[in-house]
N, C-alpha and C positions, 0 to 999 in steps of 0.2 A: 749457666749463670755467668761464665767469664766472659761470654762472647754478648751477653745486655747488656752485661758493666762497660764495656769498653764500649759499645753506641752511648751508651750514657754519659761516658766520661770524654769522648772525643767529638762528639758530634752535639748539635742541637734538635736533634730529630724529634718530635712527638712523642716520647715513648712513655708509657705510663710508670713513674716514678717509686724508687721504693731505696731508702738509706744503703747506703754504699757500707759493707763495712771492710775491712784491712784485707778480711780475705779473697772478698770478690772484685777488691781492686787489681791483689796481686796477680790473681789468677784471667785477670781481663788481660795480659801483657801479650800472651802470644797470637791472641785473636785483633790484633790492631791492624795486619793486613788486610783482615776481612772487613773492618770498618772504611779502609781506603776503599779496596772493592767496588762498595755500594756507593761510595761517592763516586768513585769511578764509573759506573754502570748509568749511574744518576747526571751526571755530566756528558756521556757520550748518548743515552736517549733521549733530552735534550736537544744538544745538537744536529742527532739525527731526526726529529722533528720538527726543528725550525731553519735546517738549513739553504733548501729553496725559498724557504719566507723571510729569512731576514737577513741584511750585508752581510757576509764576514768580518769585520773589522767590530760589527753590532754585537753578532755573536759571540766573539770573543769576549768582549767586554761582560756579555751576560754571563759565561761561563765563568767567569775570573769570579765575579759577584756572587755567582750561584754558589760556588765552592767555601767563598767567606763566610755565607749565609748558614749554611748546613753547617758550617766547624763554628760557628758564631765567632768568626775571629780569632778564635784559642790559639792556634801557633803562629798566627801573624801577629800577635799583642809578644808571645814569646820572641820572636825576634825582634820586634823592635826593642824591647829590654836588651836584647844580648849585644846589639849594635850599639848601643847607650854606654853600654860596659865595655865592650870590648873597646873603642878605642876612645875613650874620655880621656888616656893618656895618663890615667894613674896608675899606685898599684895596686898588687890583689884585691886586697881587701878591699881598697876604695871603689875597685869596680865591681865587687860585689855588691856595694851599698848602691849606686847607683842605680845597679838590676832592682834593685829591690825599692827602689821609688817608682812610684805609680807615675811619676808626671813623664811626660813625652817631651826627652831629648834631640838636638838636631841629629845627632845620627842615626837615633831610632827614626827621627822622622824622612832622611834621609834612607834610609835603609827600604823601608817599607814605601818607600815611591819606587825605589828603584827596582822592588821585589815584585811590584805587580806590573809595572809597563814590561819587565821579560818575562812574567809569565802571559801577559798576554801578547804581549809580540809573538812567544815561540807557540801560543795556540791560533795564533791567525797566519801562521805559516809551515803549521801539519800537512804533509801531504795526503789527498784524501784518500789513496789507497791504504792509508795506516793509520787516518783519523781516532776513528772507534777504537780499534786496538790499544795506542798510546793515551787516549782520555779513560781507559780505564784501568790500567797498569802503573802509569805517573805514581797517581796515589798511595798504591798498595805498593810500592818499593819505599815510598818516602816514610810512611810508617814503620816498612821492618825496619829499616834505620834506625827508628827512635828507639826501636826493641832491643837495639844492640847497644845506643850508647849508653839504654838504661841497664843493660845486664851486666857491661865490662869498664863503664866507668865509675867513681866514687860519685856518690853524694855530697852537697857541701852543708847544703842547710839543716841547721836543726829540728825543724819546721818544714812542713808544708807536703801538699797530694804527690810528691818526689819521693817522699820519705818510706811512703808505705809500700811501692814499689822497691823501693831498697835492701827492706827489711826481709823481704821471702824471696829473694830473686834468683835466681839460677842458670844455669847455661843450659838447661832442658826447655828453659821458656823460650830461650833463644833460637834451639833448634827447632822446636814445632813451627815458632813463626818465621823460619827459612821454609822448611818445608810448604806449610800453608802457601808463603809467596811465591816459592818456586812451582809449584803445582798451578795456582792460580794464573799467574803471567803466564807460564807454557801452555796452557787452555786458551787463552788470551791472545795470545801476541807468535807463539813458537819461539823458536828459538833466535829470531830476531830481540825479543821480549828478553830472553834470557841472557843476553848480550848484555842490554842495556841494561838489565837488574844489577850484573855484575862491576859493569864500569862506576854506577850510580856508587853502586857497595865502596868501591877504591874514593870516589871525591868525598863520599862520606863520611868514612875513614879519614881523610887525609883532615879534614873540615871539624872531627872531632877531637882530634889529637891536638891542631889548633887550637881548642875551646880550653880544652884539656890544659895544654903551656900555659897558657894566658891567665884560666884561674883556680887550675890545679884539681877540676871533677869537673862533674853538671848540677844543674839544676832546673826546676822546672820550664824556667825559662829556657835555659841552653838546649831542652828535648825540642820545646816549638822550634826551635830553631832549627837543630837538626831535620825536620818533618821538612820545616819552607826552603833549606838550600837542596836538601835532596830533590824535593819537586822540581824545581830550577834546573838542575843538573840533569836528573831523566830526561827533561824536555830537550834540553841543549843538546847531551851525549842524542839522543834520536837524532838535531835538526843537523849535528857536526857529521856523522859517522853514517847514518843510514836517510836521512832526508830525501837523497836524491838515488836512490837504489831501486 
């Protein structure tokens, strides 16, 4: 049941509907790499079917699209909130308020331009002996991220689908979905994969701790967020470190 919740809650997939309640939110946490997974798998067959038939530069662009499509946007709406707040140039508080306006600020709008031209630059510059491998690992590291900043950071809001995660949350969630990711990428990728899970782990880290100064926990937002710079960062650490290997 934890592992529908979490397609349900992370994705926009088809799935046949049925009320979420506190429990099968909580227990959706460690299965979120498996939700990357399938986007991953869903991304690299894709690819691997329309790669003689359409530019690279095309491609990319679809894959960037495809990946919006199936998360409906969910943590690219979280980032652009967190870029709105994080540098509005007030304090705490005032950049919590900010997060929590719906309207689209220039740095959220700023942000989320800049988040999709390098995620698609660094997918139209895979090399294709590792294409497949990194279109389906990306994801499923950038999720266990979000598994960790939900497990080991505070909550701020009083409110909201953050909350209920908060309330049952544990470092046993944390470890099955290391495990899961770890198991998964090394099937995946070998231990090139496992490289890169762990570099992603440090920028995401460092990137949380940031979030963390700045407004003192997370919040719904601040997870998307987390999800879109880990993506960013897997692809990079790949295009830095092993690209040309």
């Amino acid at each position: 049941m934890g592992l529908y919740a979490a397609f349900l809650f992370l994705t926009r997939i088809p799935l046949p509907y049925f009320e979420l309640d506190q429990k099968h939110i909580a227990r959706s946490l460690p299965f979120f790499p498996f939700v990357g997974a399938v986007i991953g798998v869903l991304l690299a067959g894709v690819d691997l079917i329309l790669k003689k038939a359409v530019p690279a530069p095309a491609l990319a662009a679809l894959l960037v699209t495809l990946e919006m499509i199936v998360t409906g946007g969910l943590h690219v709406d979280g980032f652009a909130d967190t870029m709105d707040g994080l540098f509005c140039g007030k304090e705490r508080e005032k950049k919590l308020e900010v997060m929590k306006d719906s309207r689209l600020g220039a740095y959220g709008a700023i942000g989320v331009v800049l988040l999709l031209l390098l995620k698609y630059s660094a997918m139209l510059s895979i090399l294709p002996e590792f294409r497949t491998r990194l279109l389906i690992i990306f994801p499923v590291i950038s999720r266990w991220m979000m598994t960790y900043s939900i497990t080991f950071f505070p909550y701020l809001r009083e409110k909201g689908i953050g909350r209920v995660f908060n309330e049952d949350k544990s470092s046993m969630m944390f470890f099955l979905s290391t495990l899961f990711t770890l198991t998964i990428v090394f099937i995946a990728a070998g231990i090139e994969g496992i490289k890169i899970a762990f570099l992603t782990f440090v920028s995401g880290l460092l990137f949380s701790l940031y979030i963390f100064r700045q407004l003192g926990g997370m919040t719904g937002d601040t997870y998307g967020a987390v999800n879109e710079f880990c993506e960013i960062a897997a692809l990079y650490i790949y295009l830095i470190y092993f690209g040309r290997l």
